[in-house]
N, C-alpha and C positions, 0 to 999 in steps of 0.2 A: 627534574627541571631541564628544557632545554639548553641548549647554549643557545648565547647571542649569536645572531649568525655577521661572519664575515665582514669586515667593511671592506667593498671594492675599488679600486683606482680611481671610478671616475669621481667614487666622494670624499678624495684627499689632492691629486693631482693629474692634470692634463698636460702633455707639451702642446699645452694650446698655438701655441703660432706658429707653430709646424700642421696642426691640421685644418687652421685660417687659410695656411697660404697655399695647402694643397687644395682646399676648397675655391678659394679664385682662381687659382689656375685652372679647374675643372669647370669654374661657370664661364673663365673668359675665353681661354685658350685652346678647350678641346671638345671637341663635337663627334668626331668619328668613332662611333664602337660605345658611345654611350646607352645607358637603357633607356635615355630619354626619347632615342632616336625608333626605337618602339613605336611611340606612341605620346604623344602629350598629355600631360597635367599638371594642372596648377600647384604650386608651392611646393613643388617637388625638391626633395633634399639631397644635394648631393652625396654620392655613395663613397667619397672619402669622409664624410663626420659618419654616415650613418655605421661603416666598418669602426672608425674610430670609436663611437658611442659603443658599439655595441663588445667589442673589443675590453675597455674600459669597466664596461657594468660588469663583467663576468670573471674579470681577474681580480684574485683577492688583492689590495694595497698591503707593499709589505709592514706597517705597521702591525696587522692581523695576526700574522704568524712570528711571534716573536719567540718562537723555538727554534725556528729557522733565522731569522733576523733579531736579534736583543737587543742590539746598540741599535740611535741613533742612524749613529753613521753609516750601518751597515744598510739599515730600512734606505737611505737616503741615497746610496749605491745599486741598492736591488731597485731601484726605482728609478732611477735614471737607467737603468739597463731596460725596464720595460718599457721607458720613452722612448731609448733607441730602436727597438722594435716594433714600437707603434708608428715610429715617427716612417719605417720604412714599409710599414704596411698600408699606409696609405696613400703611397706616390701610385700614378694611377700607370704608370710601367709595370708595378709589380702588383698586378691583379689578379696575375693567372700565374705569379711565381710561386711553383705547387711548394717549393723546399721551403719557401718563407711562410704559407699558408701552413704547413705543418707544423712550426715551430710556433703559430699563434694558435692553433688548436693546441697542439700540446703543453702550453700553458692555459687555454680555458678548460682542457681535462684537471689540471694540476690543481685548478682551483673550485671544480666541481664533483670531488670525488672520483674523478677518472674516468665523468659522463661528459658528453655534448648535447646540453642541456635543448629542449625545443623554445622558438622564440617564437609571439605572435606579435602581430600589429592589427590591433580592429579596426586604425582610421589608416587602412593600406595605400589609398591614394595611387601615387605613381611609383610605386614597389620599392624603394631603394632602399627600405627597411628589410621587408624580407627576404630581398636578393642579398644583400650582404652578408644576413645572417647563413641563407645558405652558401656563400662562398666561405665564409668560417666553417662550416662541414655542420652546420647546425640545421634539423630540422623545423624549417620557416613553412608559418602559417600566416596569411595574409587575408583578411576580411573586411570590406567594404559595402554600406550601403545602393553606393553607385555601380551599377552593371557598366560602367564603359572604366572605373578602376578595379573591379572585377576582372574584366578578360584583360586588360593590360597589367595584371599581377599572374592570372595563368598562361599569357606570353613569356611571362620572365621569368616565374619558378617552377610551373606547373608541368608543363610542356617537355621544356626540357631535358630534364633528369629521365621522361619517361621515354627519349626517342634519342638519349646520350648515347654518343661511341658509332652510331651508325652511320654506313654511307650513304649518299644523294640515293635517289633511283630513279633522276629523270636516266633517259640513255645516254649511255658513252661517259658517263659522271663516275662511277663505281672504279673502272679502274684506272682513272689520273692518280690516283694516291694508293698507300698501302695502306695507312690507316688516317681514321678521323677521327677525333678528338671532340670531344666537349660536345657542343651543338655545331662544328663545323657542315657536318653532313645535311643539316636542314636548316643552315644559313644557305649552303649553296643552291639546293630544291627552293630555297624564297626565289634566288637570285634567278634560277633559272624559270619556273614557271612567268613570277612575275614577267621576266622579258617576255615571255611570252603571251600573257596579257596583253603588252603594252604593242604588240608586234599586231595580235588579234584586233585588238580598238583601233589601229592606223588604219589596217585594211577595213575597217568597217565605217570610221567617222575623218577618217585623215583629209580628204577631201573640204573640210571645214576649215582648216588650218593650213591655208596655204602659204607657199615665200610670198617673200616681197622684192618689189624689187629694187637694187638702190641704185645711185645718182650715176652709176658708171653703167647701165643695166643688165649686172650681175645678180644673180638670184641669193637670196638670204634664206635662212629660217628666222621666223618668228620668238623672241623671245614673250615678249609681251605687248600686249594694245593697250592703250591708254585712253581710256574712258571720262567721259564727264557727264555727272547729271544735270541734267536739263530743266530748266521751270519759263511759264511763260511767262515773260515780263508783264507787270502791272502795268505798266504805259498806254493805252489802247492805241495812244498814235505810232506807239511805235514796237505793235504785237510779234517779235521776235518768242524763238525762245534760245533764253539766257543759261550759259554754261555756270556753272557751279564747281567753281576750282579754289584752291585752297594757294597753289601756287603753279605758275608758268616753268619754271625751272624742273627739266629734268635731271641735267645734270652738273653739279655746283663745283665737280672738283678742275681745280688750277688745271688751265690748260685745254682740256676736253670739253668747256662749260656745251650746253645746250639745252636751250627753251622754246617754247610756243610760243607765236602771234598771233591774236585772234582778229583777221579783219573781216570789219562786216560791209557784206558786198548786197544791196538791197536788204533784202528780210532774209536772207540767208549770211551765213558764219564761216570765215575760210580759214583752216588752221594751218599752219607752217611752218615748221621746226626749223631754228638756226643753232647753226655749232658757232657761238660765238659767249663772247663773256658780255654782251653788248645789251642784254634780257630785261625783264624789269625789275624795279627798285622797291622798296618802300608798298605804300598804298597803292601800288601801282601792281604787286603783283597779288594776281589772284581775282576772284569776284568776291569770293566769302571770305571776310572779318571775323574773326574770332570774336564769339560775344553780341557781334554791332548789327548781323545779318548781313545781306548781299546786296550785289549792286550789276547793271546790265552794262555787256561790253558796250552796248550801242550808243545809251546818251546817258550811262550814271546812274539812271534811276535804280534810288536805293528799295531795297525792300526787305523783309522782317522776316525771323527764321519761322512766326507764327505762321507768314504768307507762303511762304515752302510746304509747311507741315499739312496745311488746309488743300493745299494742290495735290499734294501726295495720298491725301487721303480719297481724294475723288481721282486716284489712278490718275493722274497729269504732268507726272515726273516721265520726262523721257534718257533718253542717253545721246549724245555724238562722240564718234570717234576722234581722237586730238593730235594721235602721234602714235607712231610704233617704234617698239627699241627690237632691233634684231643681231644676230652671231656677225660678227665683223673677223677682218684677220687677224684685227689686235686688239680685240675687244669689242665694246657693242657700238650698235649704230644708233642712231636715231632719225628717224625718218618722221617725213609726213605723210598723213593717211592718206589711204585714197580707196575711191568709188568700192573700187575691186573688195579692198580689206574689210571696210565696212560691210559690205553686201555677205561676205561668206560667213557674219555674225550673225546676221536672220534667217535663225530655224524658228521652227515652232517649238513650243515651250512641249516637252516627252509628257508622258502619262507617269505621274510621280508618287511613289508612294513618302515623298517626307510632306507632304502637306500639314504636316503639324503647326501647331499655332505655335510662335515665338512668347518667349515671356513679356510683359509688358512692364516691370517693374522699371523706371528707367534709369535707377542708377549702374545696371549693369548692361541694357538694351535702350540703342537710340532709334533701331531703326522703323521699330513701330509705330513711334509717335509721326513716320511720314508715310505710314500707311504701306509699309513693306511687316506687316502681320503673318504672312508664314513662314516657316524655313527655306522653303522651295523661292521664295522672294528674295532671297539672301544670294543667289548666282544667277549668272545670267544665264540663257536661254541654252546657248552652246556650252557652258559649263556643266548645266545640266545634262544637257545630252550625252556629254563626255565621263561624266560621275554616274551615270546608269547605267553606261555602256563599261564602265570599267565592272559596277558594281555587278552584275549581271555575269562577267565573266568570272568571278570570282567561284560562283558555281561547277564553270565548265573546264575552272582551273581544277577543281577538285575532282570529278570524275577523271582529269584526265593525271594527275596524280594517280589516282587509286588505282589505273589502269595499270599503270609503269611500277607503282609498289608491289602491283600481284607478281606483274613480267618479271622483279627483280625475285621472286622466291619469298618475298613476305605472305604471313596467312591472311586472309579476308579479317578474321576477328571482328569485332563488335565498333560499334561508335566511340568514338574519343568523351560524351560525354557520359555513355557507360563504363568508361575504367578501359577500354578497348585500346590494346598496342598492337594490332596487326596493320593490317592494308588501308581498313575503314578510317580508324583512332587516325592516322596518318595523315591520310588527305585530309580530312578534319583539322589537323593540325597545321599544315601548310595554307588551307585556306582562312584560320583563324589568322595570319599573319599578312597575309593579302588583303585582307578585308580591314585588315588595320592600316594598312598602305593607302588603300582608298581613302579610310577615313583622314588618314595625314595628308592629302592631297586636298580635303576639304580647306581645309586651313591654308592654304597657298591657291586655292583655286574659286574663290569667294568675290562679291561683288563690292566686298567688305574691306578688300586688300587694297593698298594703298600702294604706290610707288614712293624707295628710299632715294631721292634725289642726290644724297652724301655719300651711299653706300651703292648707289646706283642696285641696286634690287628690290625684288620684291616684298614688301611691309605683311608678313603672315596676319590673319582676322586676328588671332590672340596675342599679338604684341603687347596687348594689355589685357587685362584680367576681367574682359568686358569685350561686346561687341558693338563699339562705334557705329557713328552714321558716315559711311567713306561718300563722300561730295564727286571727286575723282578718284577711279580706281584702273588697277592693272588689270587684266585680264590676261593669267599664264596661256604659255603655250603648252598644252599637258603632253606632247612629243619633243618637246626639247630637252635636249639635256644640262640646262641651268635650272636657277630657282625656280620653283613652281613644276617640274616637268617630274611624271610621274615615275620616271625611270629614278629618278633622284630619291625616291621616297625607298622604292624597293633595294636601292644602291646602301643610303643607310642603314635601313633596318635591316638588312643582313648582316651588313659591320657590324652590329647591336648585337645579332643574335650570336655571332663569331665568338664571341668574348663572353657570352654568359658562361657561369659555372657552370650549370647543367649538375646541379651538385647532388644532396641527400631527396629524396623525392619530397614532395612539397607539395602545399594546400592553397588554392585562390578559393574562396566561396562569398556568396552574398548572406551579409549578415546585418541586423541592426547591433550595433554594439551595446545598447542597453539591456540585450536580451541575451549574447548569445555568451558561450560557458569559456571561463575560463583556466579553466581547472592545471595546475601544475607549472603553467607554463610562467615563462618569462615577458615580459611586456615592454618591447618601444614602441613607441607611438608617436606619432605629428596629428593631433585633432584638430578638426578645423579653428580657425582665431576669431571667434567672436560671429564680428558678421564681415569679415576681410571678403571673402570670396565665396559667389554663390555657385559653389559648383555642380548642384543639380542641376540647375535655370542653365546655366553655361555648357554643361554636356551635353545637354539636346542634341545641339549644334553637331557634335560626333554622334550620340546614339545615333537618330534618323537614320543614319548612313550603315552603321554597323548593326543595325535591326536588321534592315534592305537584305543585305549581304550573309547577314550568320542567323536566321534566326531557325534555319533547322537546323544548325551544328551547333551554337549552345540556347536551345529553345527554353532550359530552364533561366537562363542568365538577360536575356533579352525577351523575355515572356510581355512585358506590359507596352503598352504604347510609348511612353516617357516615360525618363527615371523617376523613381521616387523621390517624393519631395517633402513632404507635410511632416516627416521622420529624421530629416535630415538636420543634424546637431551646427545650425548657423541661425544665429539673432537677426530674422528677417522680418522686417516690422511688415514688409510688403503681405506674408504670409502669418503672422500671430498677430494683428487685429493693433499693430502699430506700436511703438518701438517699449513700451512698458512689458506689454503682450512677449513679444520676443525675447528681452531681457529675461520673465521670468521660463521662458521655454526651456531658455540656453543654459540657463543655470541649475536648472531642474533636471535636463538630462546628459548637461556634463556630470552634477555631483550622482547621479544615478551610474553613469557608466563607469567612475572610477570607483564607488561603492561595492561596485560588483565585482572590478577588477580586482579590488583590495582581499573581499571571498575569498578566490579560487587562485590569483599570482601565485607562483613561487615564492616564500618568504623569504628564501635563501637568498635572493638577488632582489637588487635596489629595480622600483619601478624605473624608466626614462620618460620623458615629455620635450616634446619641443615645443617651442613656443615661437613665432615668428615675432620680434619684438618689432617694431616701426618708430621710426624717427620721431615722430609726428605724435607718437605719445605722451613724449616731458613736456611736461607745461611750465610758466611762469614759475611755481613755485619749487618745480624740481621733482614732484611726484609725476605718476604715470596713472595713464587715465584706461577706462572700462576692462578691454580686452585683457592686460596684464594683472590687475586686480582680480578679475573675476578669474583667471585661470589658479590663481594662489590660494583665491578662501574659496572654490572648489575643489579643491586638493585637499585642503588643509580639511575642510566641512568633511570630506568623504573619510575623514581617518587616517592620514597621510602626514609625515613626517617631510619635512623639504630638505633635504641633508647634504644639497651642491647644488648649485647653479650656473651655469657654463655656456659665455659668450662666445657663439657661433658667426662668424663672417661665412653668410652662406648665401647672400643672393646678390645677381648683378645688381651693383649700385644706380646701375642709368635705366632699369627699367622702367617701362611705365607701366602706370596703373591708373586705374578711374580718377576723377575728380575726387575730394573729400577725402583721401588717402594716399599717405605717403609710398612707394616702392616698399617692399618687405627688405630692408638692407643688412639684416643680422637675427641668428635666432638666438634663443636662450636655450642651453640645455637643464633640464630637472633631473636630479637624480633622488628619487624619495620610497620612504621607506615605512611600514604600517605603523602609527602609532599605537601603542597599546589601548585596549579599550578603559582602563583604568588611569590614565595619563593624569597626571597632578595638575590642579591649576597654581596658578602665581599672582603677584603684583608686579605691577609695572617696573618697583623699584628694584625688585627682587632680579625681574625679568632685565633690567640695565646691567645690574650684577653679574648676571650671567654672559652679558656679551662682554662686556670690558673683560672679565677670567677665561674667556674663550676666543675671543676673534684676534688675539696677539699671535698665537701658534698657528692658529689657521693659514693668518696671512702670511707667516712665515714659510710654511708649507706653500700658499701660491706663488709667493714671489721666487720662489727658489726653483721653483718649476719656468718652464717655457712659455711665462705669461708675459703678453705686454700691457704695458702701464694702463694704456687706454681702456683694456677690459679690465684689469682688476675692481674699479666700484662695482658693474656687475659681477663678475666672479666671487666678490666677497656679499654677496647676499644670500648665498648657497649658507654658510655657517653660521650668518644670523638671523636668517629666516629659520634655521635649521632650530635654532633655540627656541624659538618665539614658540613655532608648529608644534614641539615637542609638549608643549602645553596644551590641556583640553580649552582653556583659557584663561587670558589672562586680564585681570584687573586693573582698572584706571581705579582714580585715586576715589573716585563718586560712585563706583562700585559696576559701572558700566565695563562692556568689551570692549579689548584693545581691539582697532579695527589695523585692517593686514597695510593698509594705507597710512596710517599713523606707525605702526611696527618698522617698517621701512625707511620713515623718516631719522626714528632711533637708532638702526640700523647703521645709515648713512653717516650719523653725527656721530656714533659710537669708531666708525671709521675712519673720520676725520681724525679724531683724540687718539686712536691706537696709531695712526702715522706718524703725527706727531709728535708720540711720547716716541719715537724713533731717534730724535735730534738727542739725546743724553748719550746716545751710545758713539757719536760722533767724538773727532779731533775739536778743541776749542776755535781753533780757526774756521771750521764747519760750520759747526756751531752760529758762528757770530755770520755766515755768510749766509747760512740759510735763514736767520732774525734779518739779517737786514733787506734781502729779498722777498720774502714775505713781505715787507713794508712798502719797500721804494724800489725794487726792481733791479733795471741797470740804472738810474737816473742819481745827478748827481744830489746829492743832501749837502745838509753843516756838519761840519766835520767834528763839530762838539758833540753833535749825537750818534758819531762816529765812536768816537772815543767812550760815551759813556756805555755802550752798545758793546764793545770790545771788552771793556774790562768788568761788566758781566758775566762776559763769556769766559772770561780768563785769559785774555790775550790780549793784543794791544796792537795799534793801527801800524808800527816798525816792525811788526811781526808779520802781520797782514802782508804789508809791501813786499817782507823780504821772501814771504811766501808764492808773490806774484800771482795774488787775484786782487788785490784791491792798489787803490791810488789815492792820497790826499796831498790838496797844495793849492794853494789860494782861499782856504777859508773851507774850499767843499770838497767832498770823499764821492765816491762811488765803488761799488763793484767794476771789475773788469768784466766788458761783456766777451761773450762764446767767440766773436769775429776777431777779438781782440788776443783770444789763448789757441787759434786756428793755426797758427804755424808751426815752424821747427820745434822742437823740445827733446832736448837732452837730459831724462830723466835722473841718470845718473849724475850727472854733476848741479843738478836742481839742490838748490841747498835747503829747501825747505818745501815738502812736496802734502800736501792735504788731502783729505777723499775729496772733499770740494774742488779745488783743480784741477786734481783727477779727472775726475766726472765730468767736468764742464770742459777739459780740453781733449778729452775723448768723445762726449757727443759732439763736438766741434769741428773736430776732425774727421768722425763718421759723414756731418752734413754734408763737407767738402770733398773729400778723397776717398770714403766710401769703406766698407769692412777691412778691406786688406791691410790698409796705412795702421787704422784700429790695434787689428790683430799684430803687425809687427812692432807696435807700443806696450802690450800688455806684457810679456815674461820680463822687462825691466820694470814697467807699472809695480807687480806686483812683489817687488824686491822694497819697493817702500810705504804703499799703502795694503789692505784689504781689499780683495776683488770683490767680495762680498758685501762688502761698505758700499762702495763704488754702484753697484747696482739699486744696493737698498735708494742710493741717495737719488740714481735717477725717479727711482718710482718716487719719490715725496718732490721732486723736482716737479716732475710731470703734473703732481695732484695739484700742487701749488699752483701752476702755472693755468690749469683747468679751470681751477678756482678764480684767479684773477682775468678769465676768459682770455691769457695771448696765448692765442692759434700757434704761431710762430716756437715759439719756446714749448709746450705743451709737444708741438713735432718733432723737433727736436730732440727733447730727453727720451720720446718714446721712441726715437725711431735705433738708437742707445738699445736701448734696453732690450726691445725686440730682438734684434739681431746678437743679444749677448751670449747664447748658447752656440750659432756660429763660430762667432768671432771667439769665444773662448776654443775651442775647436784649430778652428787656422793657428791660434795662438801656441797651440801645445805643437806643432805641426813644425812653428818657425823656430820654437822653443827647444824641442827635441826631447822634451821630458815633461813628466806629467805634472799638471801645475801644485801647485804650494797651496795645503788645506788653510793656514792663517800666516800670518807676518805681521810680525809690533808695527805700529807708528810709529814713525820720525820724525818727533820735534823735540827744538832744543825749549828747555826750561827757563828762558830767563825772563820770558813776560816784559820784555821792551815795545 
């Protein structure tokens, strides 16, 4: 008989807010040298959780080896040792720290028989699955539907390992250094040909993109033009045509403001930037209302977004030029158009090969309903010219690579998408990352793009997860070197490529996941969420371009006109005959793909999922609606054991995203495991049984870890879903299945009960402070229910007092509130110290004065109370307070609590010794 295999870390403990907070640091803070800077895609996961996650799945927890670990205490030591190396593996400094990456491999040997096991992702996306794994020294295979997540997983795994260590071979590059490292040698080849590209296109189309000139008549470059579309006014008396602006203001910040005037001088429109704060207000700025339709500068007359769309579609949409922003000595200018700038924007529209039809679905596409139907419709005329002329050289970039790779002493060898590492495979490779640069340039170089009036830049088409109808847009200047300028693109994505591992050689291919083998391997994955994001409809918008450009360098990857669609695993009622149709699509070939998975995975190691949870899912009564549900009972249907669940802080908060959907603001992670084919079923009641005898330890287990209060309800659905799933099913009382919807709800209540049977382990003064809270809050009461409350508890309201949280006198008590226990404290001569005052005068003083003051309170704290109380008490503070919905207090305790692996830390620091495993309570017995 086998053994059980293994339980690994990520299905006992995570120092979760240590890899939240390196994950916002990496969504807010850092851009340079990322993989995203590659190339774009949607719901991309940042490569601190995805190292973390992956990390996590593959080390055993030491509860597993208790030949090595027996005690408790010991598991609970070896475990906070693999936090500490986790928590240092994924600060994004230590990416390429080879000593630390050794020492995280040499624990996922230690826990895989002394192999580095292979990891796949079927739903690869925007790679940061794969790449992580091969930066843990693990053989990463990555496979996607989509050919534009395709070659942006063979940019970042494929490529590199197979052209690692070498130098550049444009000339004169070979000997600046002695050696090169990683992919530095064909970051620099991006760096250099690219420029040269961008050097080729000036000499060819530069003339199009002339300075300007400003107010003193010194000459500028072009940042960007500022566009408006155009409709003719319904009026017949007063047949203008009418600008279509969203808002007048280019620039909002304090000090620098500047905006348009649009005056109308006969039947023509004169526009004239001022730098003043002096702009318009209210209804006043703009033509178009959100919602209400437009209205004409000339005399008002309103009109309807229907009377736009009908114009647009008989080709009657025009454009004027409004305003250009250009390079200043201190920043940028903004000028008013003129003849000259307008005129060098009428070329003739090139001979195009993106003619593709746009989707028409329109919760992800607006602009076809105004009769802008093909891609090549989406940039303007000189955009075009400039994206063919790039694309075009992307060609003669590569001949002239190949040239310079013979000259440096490399062999001709075969094509890059034969297996080929000579000269050919080469320039193949270099033009595979050029042609990505184009296509990134699309995205900033679109008729789609908007001007950020706060952030004075360019608004990229994918700012949201959909392609808008832009009213007014920018038009980059593709030679400049700010946003939009395509120097910028080639500038990043070499940063990008700088920094890859270039690790064990590694697999991109296009695969359906329902079909293709999984045999041995290990499995993370991010599937798509329901019907969040239509990313075949939405890569068009890239393919087109990357077709142009590669499509005899990977002609099996780019082989069809558009991506596939009709295959692609998203609930699109647009595309399954309307939203039941899609429903059962989605459900049919999720539980197919993890069925399959279930086959051929590795059994040794826990599956992972991410799950993008959204705000916007908890309803009225507290449950979570389709996408989260349906991801559960297709796990669970395919055979699957849910054994952790692990709230991810992983996406910017302020993004936007379509209509009908919240920003993605946090994911879930799954960690699950094959059910037996023989799994027992249960009853309901049986099945409560089993959480109330299971989810006390668990939680003890998370709190003790680096979790904050605020995730624990999700984190604790990991070990009571865990029970439910472990059943083939289970019974309601009328013989029907429990459904995963009702499971959850018990889950949650079974929850509540284990926190709460938390208070018996308290001081009597606790005790009686966290009853009265619960009730009444800070607010004052009758101090008869004061009293009757206290002795209860076993204590009494002269105890209370002399403990210094509560107050009574005139008839009515209260608690002392947090503002109230914010100052000085002298713990040692406190004559009567609680975990309750504790607690509450430590998040108090964290609100106020911040970890440090914290941290020089605790090595006295813990001379009279439990540190471990202290913590328990913020998390039931926190729940309480969640429960009675204040915001206020609920931030408070958590923001405690988060910070308590820190602040224990500085603590030992100002302490000079390592802290005290328990300490008695101090109170006196007299019950006055």
């Amino acid at each position: 008989m086998n053994a059980a295999p293994k339980k690994k870390l990520i299905e006992t403990s995570l120092p979760l807010e240590a890899i939240n907070f390196a994950a916002a640091r990496e969504k807010k803070s850092i851009r340079k040298g990322l993989p995203l800077m590659v190339h774009l895609y949607w719901a991309r996961r940042p490569i601190s959780v995805a190292r973390a996650v992956l990390f996590a799945q593959l080390v055993d927890d030491p509860a597993s080896r208790p030949e090595e670990f027996p005690t408790v205490d010991a598991q609970d030591a070896e475990r906070a040792r693999l936090h500490r190396l986790l928590e240092r593996l994924i600060i994004w400094e230590n990416s390429n720290d080879d000593a630390l990456l050794a020492q995280a491999r040499a624990e996922i040997r230690k826990s895989n028989d002394g192999k580095l096991p292979s990891v796949l992702d079927p739903f690869a996306g925007g790679g940061a699955i794969p790449l992580e794994a091969q930066r843990l020294g693990l053989e990463a295979h990555a496979s996607d539907l989509n050919p534009v997540a395709v070659l942006i997983n063979k940019a970042l795994i494929e490529i590199p390992p197979t052209f690692a260590g070498r130098p550049p071979v444009h000339p004169g590059a070979a000997g600046t250094r002695n050696a090169w490292g990683r992919s530095e040698g064909l970051a620099e080849d991006v760096r250099a040909y690219g420029n040269w590209m961008r050097d080729q296109a000036e000499r060819t189309i530069g003339h199009l993109y002339p300075k300007v000139t400003g107010p003193d008549g010194t000459q500028h470059t072009v940042i960007a033009w500022i566009w408006a579309r155009t409709v003719n006014s319904p009026n017949p008396a007063n047949p203008i045509e009418v600008p279509l602006v969203r808002s007048w203001w280019l620039n909002k910040k304090k000090g620098s403001e500047a905006w348009i005037e649009a005056r109308v001088v006969g039947r023509k429109i004169h526009y004239e930037v001022h730098n003043d704060a002096n702009g318009p207000k209210g209804d006043d700025d703009g033509t178009i209302k959100h919602g209400k339709g437009a209205r004409s500068v000339a005399d008002g007359t309103p009109f309807t977004y229907d009377y736009v769309r009908e114009a647009g579609k008989r080709g009657e949409l025009g454009a004027h030029l409004i305003a250009v922003v250009a390079e200043g000595a201190r920043g940028r200018l903004y000028l008013s158009p003129t003849a000259e700038q307008a005129a060098a924007a009428a070329v003739d529209r090139p001979d195009s090969s993106i003619d593709a039809d746009v989707p028409t679905n329109p919760r992800w596409f607006s602009p076809p309903a105004y009769g802008l139907t093909k891609f090549s419709d989406l940039f303007t005329n000189r955009q075009l010219v400039a994206l063919t002329t790039l694309s075009d050289l992307v060609a003669d970039a590569r001949e002239k690579v190949r040239d310079d790779a013979l000259a440096a002493g490399l062999p001709k060898g075969d094509r890059l998408e034969n297996g080929g590492t000579g000269a050919e495979a080469y320039a193949d490779a270099v033009a595979t990352y050029l042609a990505l640069a184009v296509s990134r340039e699309t995205n900033a170089s679109s008729s789609s793009c908007g001007w950020d009036s706060s952030l004075q830049k360019i608004r990229n088409v994918f700012s949201r997860q959909a392609i808008p109808m832009a009213w007014d847009y920018a038009e980059a200047n593709v030679f400049s070197t700010w946003s939009g300028g395509f120097i910028t693109q080639i500038d990043g994505m070499a940063d990008a490529i700088d920094r890859l591992p270039a690790g064990r050689r590694s697999t991109a291919r296009q695969a359906d996941a329902s079909t293709r083998d999984y045999s041995g391997a290990v499995i993370s994955t991010d599937p798509p969420y329901y019907d969040n994001i239509g990313y075949s409809d939405l890569s068009d918008f890239f393919y087109v371009w990357l077709r142009r450009s590669l499509s005899t360098i990977h002609s099996k990857t780019v082989g069809t006109m558009l991506t596939p669609k009709f295959e692609e695993l998203v609930a699109n009622p647009y595309r399954h005959d309307g939203k039941a149709g899609a429903e059962k699509f989605f459900i049919e070939g999720f539980n197919s793909v993890f069925a399959r998975v279930r086959e051929g995975a590795d059994p040794n190691v826990p599956l992972t999922v991410y799950y993008a949870y959204k705000q916007q899912e908890a309803n009225a009564e507290g449950t979570s609606s389709t996408g989260w549900h349906t991801l559960l009972d297709g796990l669970i249907d395919s055979g699957w054991e849910i054994t952790a669940t692990w709230p991810m802080r992983t996406e910017m908060s302020g993004r936007l995203i379509g209509s009908n959907a919240n920003a993605l603001a946090s994911s879930i992670v799954l960690a699950c495991r094959p059910r037996p084919s023989d799994a027992p079923t249960t009853t309901r009641r049986a099945f409560v049984a089993a959480l109330k005898a299971e989810l006390p330890e668990a939680l003890r287990t998370l709190m003790q870890g680096a979790i904050a209060p605020v995730d624990l309800a999700q984190a604790a659905i990991g070990p009571g879903i865990s029970v439910f799933s472990r059943y083939s099913r289970v019974r309601e009382a009328d013989g029907s299945d429990m459904s995963v919807k009702d499971a959850l709800l018990l889950v949650n209540a079974t929850l509540d009960e284990v926190i709460g049977e938390q208070e018996s382990d308290f001081d009597p003064d606790t005790r009686f402070a966290v009853k009265w809270y619960r009730q009444y809050g800070w607010t004052q009461e009758n101090s008869g229910i004061a009293d009757q409350l206290a002795r209860s508890s076993d204590t009494s309201i002269g105890a209370l007092e002399r403990g210094g949280i509560f107050e009574a006198k005139g008839g009515k008590a209260r608690l002392l509130s947090p503002t109230q226990l914010e100052g000085a404290w002298d713990v040692s001569a406190d004559e009567r110290v609680s975990v309750w005052e504790a607690t509450v005068r430590l998040a108090a003083v964290m609100a106020k004065h911040g970890a440090d003051q914290v941290a020089s309170l605790l090595p006295s704290v813990q001379t009279r109370v439990n540190l471990d109380a202290v913590k328990e008490l913020g998390f039931l503070l926190f729940h309480e307070a969640e429960k009675k919905r204040d915001t206020k207090d609920a931030i408070l305790f958590n923001g405690l609590v988060s910070a308590w692996g820190d602040v224990n830390e500085q603590a030992r620091k100002h302490a000079g010794t390592p802290r005290a495993v328990q300490q008695a309570f101090d109170f006196d017995e007299d019950g006055d």
